[in-house]
C-alpha positions as CSV (number, residue, x, y, z in Angstrom):
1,X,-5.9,16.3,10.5
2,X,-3.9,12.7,10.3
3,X,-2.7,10.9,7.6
4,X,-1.4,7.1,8.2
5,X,0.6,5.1,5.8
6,X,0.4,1.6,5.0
7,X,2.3,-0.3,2.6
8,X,2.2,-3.6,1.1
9,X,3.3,-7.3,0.6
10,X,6.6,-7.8,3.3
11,X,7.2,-3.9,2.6
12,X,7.8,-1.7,6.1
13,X,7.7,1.8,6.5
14,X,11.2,2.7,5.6
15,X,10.4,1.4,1.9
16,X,8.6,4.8,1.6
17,X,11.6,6.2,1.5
18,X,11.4,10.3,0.5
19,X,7.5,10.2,0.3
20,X,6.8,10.1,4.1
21,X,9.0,13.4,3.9
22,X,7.2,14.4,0.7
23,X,3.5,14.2,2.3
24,X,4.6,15.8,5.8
25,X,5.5,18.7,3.5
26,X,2.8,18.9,1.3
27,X,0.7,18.7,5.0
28,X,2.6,20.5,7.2
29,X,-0.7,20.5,9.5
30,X,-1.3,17.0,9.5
31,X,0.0,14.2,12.1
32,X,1.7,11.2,9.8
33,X,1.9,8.3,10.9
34,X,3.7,5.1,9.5
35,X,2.6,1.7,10.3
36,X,4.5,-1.6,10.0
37,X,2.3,-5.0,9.0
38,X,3.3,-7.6,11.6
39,X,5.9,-9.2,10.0
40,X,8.0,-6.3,8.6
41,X,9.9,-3.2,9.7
42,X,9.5,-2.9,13.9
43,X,7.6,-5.9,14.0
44,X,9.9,-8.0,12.0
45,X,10.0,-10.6,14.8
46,X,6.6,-11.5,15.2
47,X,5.4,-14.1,12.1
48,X,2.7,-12.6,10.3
49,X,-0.9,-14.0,10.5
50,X,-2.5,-16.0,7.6
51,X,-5.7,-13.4,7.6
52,X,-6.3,-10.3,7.7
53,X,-8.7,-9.8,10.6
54,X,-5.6,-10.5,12.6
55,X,-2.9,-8.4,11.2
56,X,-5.5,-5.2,11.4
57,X,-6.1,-6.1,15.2
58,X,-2.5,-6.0,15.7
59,X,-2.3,-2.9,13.4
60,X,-4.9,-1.0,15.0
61,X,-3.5,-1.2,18.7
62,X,-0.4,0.9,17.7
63,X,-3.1,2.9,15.8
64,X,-4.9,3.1,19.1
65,X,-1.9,3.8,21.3
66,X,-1.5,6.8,19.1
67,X,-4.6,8.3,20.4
68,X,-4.9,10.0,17.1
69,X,-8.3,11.9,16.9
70,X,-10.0,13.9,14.2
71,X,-10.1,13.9,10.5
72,X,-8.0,10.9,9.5
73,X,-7.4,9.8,5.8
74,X,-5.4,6.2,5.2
75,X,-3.2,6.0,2.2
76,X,-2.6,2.2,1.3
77,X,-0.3,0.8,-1.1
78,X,-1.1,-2.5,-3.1
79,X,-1.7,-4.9,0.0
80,X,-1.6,-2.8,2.4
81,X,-5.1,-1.7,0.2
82,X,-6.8,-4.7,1.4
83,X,-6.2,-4.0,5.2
84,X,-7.4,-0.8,4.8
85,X,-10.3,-2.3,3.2
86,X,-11.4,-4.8,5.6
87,X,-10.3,-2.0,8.5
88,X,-13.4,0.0,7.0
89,X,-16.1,-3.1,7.2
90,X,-14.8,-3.6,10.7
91,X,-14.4,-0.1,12.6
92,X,-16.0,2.1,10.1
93,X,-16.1,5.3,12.0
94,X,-12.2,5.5,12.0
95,X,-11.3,7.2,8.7
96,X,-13.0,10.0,6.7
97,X,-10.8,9.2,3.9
98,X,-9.3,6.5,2.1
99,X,-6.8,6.4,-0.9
100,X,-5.7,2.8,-2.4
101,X,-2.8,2.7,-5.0
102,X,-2.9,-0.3,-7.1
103,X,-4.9,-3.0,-4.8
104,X,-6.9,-5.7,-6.2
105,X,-9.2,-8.3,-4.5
106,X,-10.4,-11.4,-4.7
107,X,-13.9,-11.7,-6.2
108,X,-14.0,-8.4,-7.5
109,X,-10.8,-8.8,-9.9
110,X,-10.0,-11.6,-11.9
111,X,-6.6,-13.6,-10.7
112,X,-5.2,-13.1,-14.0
113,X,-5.4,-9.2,-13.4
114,X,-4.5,-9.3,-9.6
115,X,-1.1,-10.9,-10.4
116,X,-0.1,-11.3,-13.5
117,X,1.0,-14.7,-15.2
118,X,4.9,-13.6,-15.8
119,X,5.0,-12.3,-11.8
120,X,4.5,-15.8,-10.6
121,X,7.7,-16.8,-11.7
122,X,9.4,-13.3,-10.9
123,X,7.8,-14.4,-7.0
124,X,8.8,-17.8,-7.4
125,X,12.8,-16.9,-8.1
126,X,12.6,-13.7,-5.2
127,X,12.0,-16.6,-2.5
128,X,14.3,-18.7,-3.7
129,X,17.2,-16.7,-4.3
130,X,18.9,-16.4,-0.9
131,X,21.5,-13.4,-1.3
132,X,19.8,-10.2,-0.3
133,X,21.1,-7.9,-3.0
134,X,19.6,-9.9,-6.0
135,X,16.5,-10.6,-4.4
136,X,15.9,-7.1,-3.4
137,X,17.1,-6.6,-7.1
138,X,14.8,-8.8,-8.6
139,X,11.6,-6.9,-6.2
140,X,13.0,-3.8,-7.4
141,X,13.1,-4.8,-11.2
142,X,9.7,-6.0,-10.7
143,X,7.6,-3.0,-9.3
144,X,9.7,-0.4,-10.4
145,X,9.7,0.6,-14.0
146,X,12.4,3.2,-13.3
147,X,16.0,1.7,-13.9
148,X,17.5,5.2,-12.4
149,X,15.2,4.5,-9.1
150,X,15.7,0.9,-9.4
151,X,19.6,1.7,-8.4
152,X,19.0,4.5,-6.3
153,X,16.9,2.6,-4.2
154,X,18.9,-1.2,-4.5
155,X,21.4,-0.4,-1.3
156,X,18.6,1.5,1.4
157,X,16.2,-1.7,0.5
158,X,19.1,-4.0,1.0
159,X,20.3,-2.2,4.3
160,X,16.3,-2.1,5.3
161,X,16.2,-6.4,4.9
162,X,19.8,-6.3,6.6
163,X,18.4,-4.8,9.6
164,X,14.6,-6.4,9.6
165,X,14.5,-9.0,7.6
166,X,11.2,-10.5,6.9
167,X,11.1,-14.3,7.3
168,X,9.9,-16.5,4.7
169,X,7.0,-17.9,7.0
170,X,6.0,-13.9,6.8
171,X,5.7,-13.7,3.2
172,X,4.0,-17.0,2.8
173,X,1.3,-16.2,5.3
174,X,0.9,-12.5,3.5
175,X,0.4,-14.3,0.4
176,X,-2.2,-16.1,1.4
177,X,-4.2,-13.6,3.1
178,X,-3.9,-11.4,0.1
179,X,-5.0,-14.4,-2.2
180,X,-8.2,-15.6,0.6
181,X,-9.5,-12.9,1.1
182,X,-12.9,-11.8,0.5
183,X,-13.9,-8.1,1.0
184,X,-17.4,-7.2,0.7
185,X,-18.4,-5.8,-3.1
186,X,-20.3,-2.6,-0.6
187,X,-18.2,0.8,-1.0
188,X,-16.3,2.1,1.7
189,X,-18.2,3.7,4.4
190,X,-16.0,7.0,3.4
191,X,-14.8,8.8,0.4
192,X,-12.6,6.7,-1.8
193,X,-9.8,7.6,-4.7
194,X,-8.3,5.2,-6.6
195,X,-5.2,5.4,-7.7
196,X,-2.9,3.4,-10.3
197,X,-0.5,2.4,-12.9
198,X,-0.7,1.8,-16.5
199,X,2.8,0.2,-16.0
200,X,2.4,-1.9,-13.4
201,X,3.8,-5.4,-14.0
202,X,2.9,-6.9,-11.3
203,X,-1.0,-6.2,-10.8
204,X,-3.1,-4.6,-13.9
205,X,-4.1,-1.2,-13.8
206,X,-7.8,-2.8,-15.0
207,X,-8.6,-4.2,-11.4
208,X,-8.8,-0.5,-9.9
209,X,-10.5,0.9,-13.1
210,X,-13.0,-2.0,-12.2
211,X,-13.7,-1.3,-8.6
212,X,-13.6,2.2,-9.7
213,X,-16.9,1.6,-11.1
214,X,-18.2,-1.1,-9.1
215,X,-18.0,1.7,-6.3
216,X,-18.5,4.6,-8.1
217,X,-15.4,6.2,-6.8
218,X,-13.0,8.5,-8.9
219,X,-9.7,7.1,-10.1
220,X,-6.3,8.6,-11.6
221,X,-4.0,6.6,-13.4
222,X,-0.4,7.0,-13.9
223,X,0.2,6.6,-17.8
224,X,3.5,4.8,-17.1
225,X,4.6,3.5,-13.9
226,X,5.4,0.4,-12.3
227,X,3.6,-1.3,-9.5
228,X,5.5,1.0,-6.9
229,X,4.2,4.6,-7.4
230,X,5.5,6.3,-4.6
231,X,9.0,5.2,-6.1
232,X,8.6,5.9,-9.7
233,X,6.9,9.2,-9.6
234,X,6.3,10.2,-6.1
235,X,5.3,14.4,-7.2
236,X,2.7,13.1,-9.6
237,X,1.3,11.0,-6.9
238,X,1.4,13.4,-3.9
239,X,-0.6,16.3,-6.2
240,X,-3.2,13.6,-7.0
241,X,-3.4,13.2,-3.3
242,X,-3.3,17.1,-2.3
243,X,-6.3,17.6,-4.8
244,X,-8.3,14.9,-3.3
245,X,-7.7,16.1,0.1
246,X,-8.5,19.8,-0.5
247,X,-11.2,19.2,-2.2
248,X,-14.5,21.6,-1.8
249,X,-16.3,20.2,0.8
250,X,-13.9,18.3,2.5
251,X,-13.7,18.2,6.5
252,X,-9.7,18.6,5.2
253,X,-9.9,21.3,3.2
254,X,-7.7,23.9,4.0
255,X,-10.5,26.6,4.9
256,X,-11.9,24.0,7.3
Protein backbone atom coordinates (compact mmCIF):
# COMPACT_ATOMS: atom_id res chain seq x y z
CA UNK A 1 0.00 0.00 0.00
CA UNK A 2 1.38 3.72 -0.88
CA UNK A 3 0.05 6.89 -0.24
CA UNK A 4 1.69 10.12 -1.95
CA UNK A 5 1.03 13.65 -1.04
CA UNK A 6 0.71 16.62 -3.13
CA UNK A 7 0.02 19.97 -2.15
CA UNK A 8 -0.88 23.12 -3.77
CA UNK A 9 -0.28 26.66 -5.23
CA UNK A 10 3.86 27.47 -4.35
CA UNK A 11 3.21 25.08 -1.21
CA UNK A 12 6.14 22.09 -0.73
CA UNK A 13 6.02 19.24 1.35
CA UNK A 14 7.13 20.64 4.56
CA UNK A 15 3.82 22.85 4.58
CA UNK A 16 2.20 19.49 5.69
CA UNK A 17 3.69 19.99 8.65
CA UNK A 18 2.30 17.25 11.49
CA UNK A 19 -0.08 15.52 8.95
CA UNK A 20 2.63 13.56 6.97
CA UNK A 21 3.41 12.18 10.61
CA UNK A 22 -0.37 11.96 11.28
CA UNK A 23 -1.15 9.65 8.00
CA UNK A 24 2.14 7.47 8.45
CA UNK A 25 0.52 6.67 11.80
CA UNK A 26 -2.86 6.10 10.93
CA UNK A 27 -1.06 3.70 8.02
CA UNK A 28 1.62 2.31 9.62
CA UNK A 29 1.65 -0.35 6.53
CA UNK A 30 1.77 2.10 3.91
CA UNK A 31 4.91 3.67 2.03
CA UNK A 32 4.33 7.78 2.10
CA UNK A 33 5.66 9.57 -0.03
CA UNK A 34 5.86 13.51 -0.41
CA UNK A 35 6.28 15.21 -3.59
CA UNK A 36 7.40 18.80 -4.33
CA UNK A 37 5.78 20.76 -7.55
CA UNK A 38 8.78 22.04 -9.57
CA UNK A 39 9.08 25.25 -8.30
CA UNK A 40 8.81 24.69 -4.45
CA UNK A 41 10.46 22.74 -1.68
CA UNK A 42 13.61 20.49 -3.22
CA UNK A 43 12.95 21.84 -6.50
CA UNK A 44 12.86 25.37 -5.50
CA UNK A 45 15.42 26.16 -8.20
CA UNK A 46 13.96 25.06 -11.18
CA UNK A 47 11.02 27.80 -12.54
CA UNK A 48 7.86 26.17 -12.71
CA UNK A 49 6.17 25.38 -16.02
CA UNK A 50 3.07 27.44 -17.33
CA UNK A 51 1.00 23.94 -17.80
CA UNK A 52 0.47 21.20 -16.23
CA UNK A 53 1.39 18.36 -18.61
CA UNK A 54 4.83 19.55 -17.79
CA UNK A 55 4.97 19.89 -14.06
CA UNK A 56 3.39 16.10 -13.82
CA UNK A 57 6.20 14.85 -16.27
CA UNK A 58 8.69 16.33 -13.97
CA UNK A 59 6.53 15.02 -11.02
CA UNK A 60 6.17 11.56 -12.14
CA UNK A 61 10.04 10.86 -12.70
CA UNK A 62 10.71 11.15 -8.95
CA UNK A 63 7.40 9.22 -8.74
CA UNK A 64 9.11 6.75 -11.03
CA UNK A 65 12.52 6.70 -9.40
CA UNK A 66 10.54 5.58 -6.41
CA UNK A 67 9.74 2.35 -8.06
CA UNK A 68 6.67 2.40 -5.84
CA UNK A 69 4.39 -0.69 -6.88
CA UNK A 70 0.97 -1.79 -5.65
CA UNK A 71 -2.05 -0.25 -4.39
CA UNK A 72 -1.40 3.44 -4.47
CA UNK A 73 -3.94 6.22 -3.40
CA UNK A 74 -2.91 10.17 -4.16
CA UNK A 75 -4.14 12.68 -1.68
CA UNK A 76 -4.11 16.32 -3.35
CA UNK A 77 -4.57 19.48 -1.82
CA UNK A 78 -6.32 22.41 -3.72
CA UNK A 79 -3.83 22.63 -6.82
CA UNK A 80 -2.05 20.07 -6.34
CA UNK A 81 -6.02 18.50 -7.12
CA UNK A 82 -5.64 19.40 -10.59
CA UNK A 83 -2.21 17.54 -11.19
CA UNK A 84 -3.60 14.65 -9.84
CA UNK A 85 -6.38 15.16 -12.14
CA UNK A 86 -4.75 15.46 -15.36
CA UNK A 87 -2.13 12.59 -13.87
CA UNK A 88 -5.24 10.22 -14.11
CA UNK A 89 -6.26 11.22 -18.04
CA UNK A 90 -2.63 10.64 -18.76
CA UNK A 91 -1.26 7.39 -17.01
CA UNK A 92 -4.48 6.04 -15.73
CA UNK A 93 -3.31 2.81 -14.43
CA UNK A 94 -1.09 4.51 -11.69
CA UNK A 95 -3.56 5.03 -8.78
CA UNK A 96 -6.39 2.97 -7.41
CA UNK A 97 -7.39 5.85 -5.33
CA UNK A 98 -7.70 9.46 -5.36
CA UNK A 99 -8.75 11.99 -2.60
CA UNK A 100 -8.91 15.93 -3.68
CA UNK A 101 -9.35 18.55 -0.82
CA UNK A 102 -10.90 21.64 -2.01
CA UNK A 103 -9.78 21.75 -5.91
CA UNK A 104 -11.78 23.45 -8.43
CA UNK A 105 -11.40 23.61 -12.34
CA UNK A 106 -11.96 25.45 -15.05
CA UNK A 107 -15.13 24.66 -17.03
CA UNK A 108 -16.51 22.64 -14.43
CA UNK A 109 -16.65 25.50 -11.67
CA UNK A 110 -17.53 28.91 -12.14
CA UNK A 111 -14.39 31.57 -11.63
CA UNK A 112 -16.38 33.36 -9.14
CA UNK A 113 -16.49 29.95 -7.00
CA UNK A 114 -12.78 28.82 -7.92
CA UNK A 115 -11.39 32.05 -6.29
CA UNK A 116 -13.37 34.16 -4.75
CA UNK A 117 -13.67 37.99 -5.54
CA UNK A 118 -12.13 39.32 -2.03
CA UNK A 119 -8.98 36.66 -2.63
CA UNK A 120 -7.80 38.53 -5.63
CA UNK A 121 -6.81 41.39 -3.72
CA UNK A 122 -5.61 39.18 -0.69
CA UNK A 123 -3.21 37.48 -3.88
CA UNK A 124 -2.54 40.70 -5.25
CA UNK A 125 -0.97 42.32 -1.70
CA UNK A 126 0.96 38.54 -0.93
CA UNK A 127 3.08 39.24 -4.19
CA UNK A 128 3.69 42.50 -3.58
CA UNK A 129 4.60 42.68 -0.10
CA UNK A 130 8.28 41.79 -0.06
CA UNK A 131 9.13 40.88 3.70
CA UNK A 132 8.66 37.18 4.32
CA UNK A 133 6.85 37.27 7.65
CA UNK A 134 3.79 39.38 6.48
CA UNK A 135 3.44 37.67 3.38
CA UNK A 136 3.52 34.35 4.86
CA UNK A 137 1.18 36.09 7.39
CA UNK A 138 -1.12 37.28 5.00
CA UNK A 139 -1.21 33.33 3.17
CA UNK A 140 -1.69 32.13 6.50
CA UNK A 141 -4.63 34.60 7.37
CA UNK A 142 -6.04 33.62 4.14
CA UNK A 143 -6.41 29.69 4.11
CA UNK A 144 -6.45 29.30 7.62
CA UNK A 145 -9.53 30.10 9.57
CA UNK A 146 -7.65 29.06 12.78
CA UNK A 147 -5.95 32.25 14.50
CA UNK A 148 -4.26 29.69 17.18
CA UNK A 149 -2.80 27.62 13.96
CA UNK A 150 -2.34 30.76 12.10
CA UNK A 151 0.57 31.57 14.78
CA UNK A 152 1.68 28.23 15.47
CA UNK A 153 2.43 27.77 12.00
CA UNK A 154 3.70 31.76 11.08
CA UNK A 155 7.62 30.98 12.00
CA UNK A 156 8.01 26.96 10.36
CA UNK A 157 6.34 28.60 7.05
CA UNK A 158 8.62 31.54 7.29
CA UNK A 159 11.79 29.36 7.98
CA UNK A 160 10.34 26.91 5.02
CA UNK A 161 10.40 30.31 2.42
CA UNK A 162 13.88 31.24 4.21
CA UNK A 163 15.32 28.13 3.12
CA UNK A 164 13.37 27.47 -0.44
CA UNK A 165 11.96 30.30 -1.50
CA UNK A 166 9.65 30.11 -4.33
CA UNK A 167 10.33 32.81 -7.00
CA UNK A 168 7.79 35.08 -8.25
CA UNK A 169 8.19 33.72 -11.90
CA UNK A 170 7.05 30.22 -9.98
CA UNK A 171 3.87 31.54 -8.76
CA UNK A 172 3.00 33.38 -11.82
CA UNK A 173 3.34 30.35 -14.03
CA UNK A 174 1.32 28.21 -11.25
CA UNK A 175 -1.34 30.68 -11.54
CA UNK A 176 -1.83 30.34 -14.88
CA UNK A 177 -1.79 26.70 -15.25
CA UNK A 178 -4.28 26.52 -12.48
CA UNK A 179 -6.49 29.28 -14.28
CA UNK A 180 -5.84 27.39 -18.25
CA UNK A 181 -6.45 24.52 -17.57
CA UNK A 182 -9.06 22.30 -18.93
CA UNK A 183 -9.53 18.78 -17.40
CA UNK A 184 -11.92 16.53 -19.04
CA UNK A 185 -15.71 16.60 -17.41
CA UNK A 186 -15.13 12.13 -17.57
CA UNK A 187 -14.61 10.80 -13.82
CA UNK A 188 -11.49 9.58 -12.77
CA UNK A 189 -10.52 6.20 -14.03
CA UNK A 190 -10.45 5.26 -10.08
CA UNK A 191 -12.46 5.72 -6.93
CA UNK A 192 -12.72 9.34 -5.96
CA UNK A 193 -13.63 11.26 -2.47
CA UNK A 194 -14.08 14.69 -2.27
CA UNK A 195 -13.26 16.47 0.33
CA UNK A 196 -13.90 20.24 1.57
CA UNK A 197 -14.52 23.30 3.53
CA UNK A 198 -17.52 25.19 4.36
CA UNK A 199 -14.95 27.92 5.45
CA UNK A 200 -12.85 28.17 2.90
CA UNK A 201 -12.15 31.79 1.88
CA UNK A 202 -10.32 31.32 -0.76
CA UNK A 203 -12.23 28.65 -3.09
CA UNK A 204 -16.07 27.78 -2.34
CA UNK A 205 -16.89 24.69 -0.80
CA UNK A 206 -19.79 24.69 -3.89
CA UNK A 207 -17.17 23.78 -6.67
CA UNK A 208 -16.50 20.20 -5.03
CA UNK A 209 -20.16 19.69 -4.09
CA UNK A 210 -20.59 20.30 -7.95
CA UNK A 211 -18.02 17.89 -9.29
CA UNK A 212 -19.31 15.78 -6.54
CA UNK A 213 -22.24 15.18 -8.62
CA UNK A 214 -21.02 15.75 -11.95
CA UNK A 215 -18.93 12.49 -11.16
CA UNK A 216 -21.05 10.82 -8.91
CA UNK A 217 -18.41 10.60 -6.30
CA UNK A 218 -18.99 10.92 -2.47
CA UNK A 219 -17.96 14.08 -0.67
CA UNK A 220 -17.43 15.24 3.08
CA UNK A 221 -17.43 18.65 4.03
CA UNK A 222 -15.81 20.23 6.92
CA UNK A 223 -18.64 22.59 8.52
CA UNK A 224 -16.00 25.24 9.31
CA UNK A 225 -12.62 25.33 8.04
CA UNK A 226 -10.52 27.35 5.96
CA UNK A 227 -9.01 26.57 2.63
CA UNK A 228 -6.07 24.64 4.34
CA UNK A 229 -7.61 21.56 6.02
CA UNK A 230 -4.79 19.58 6.94
CA UNK A 231 -3.95 22.77 9.10
CA UNK A 232 -7.18 23.65 10.69
CA UNK A 233 -8.41 20.23 11.58
CA UNK A 234 -6.04 17.70 10.50
CA UNK A 235 -7.93 14.48 12.95
CA UNK A 236 -11.25 15.22 11.27
CA UNK A 237 -9.56 15.02 7.98
CA UNK A 238 -7.32 11.87 8.44
CA UNK A 239 -10.63 9.83 9.84
CA UNK A 240 -12.49 10.90 6.71
CA UNK A 241 -9.46 9.53 4.88
CA UNK A 242 -9.10 6.20 7.05
CA UNK A 243 -12.83 5.44 6.35
CA UNK A 244 -12.44 5.87 2.64
CA UNK A 245 -9.47 3.75 2.54
CA UNK A 246 -10.86 0.81 4.66
CA UNK A 247 -13.72 0.71 3.05
CA UNK A 248 -15.49 -2.89 2.24
CA UNK A 249 -14.20 -3.80 -0.83
CA UNK A 250 -11.25 -1.96 -1.10
CA UNK A 251 -7.85 -3.50 -2.54
CA UNK A 252 -6.73 -1.38 0.92
CA UNK A 253 -8.74 -2.65 3.22
CA UNK A 254 -7.17 -3.89 6.15
CA UNK A 255 -8.24 -7.62 5.62
CA UNK A 256 -6.80 -7.38 2.09
Amino acid sequence: MNIVLLRGLVREQRHWGGFKNLVEKTFPEAKVLVLDIPGTGQRHHELSPTNFDQMIAKIRSEYISKKISGPTTIIAQSLGGMLAKRWSELHPEEFSRMILINSSFKGLNPIYYRLRPKAWLDFLNIFLNRQIENREKLILGLVSNDIAKQKENLQSWCEIQKSAPVKKASFINQILAALSFSPSKVAPDTQVMLLASQGDRLCSYKCSVQLSKLWSVPIELHPSAGHDLPIDDPNWLIERIKAFIYSPGSSHSKSS
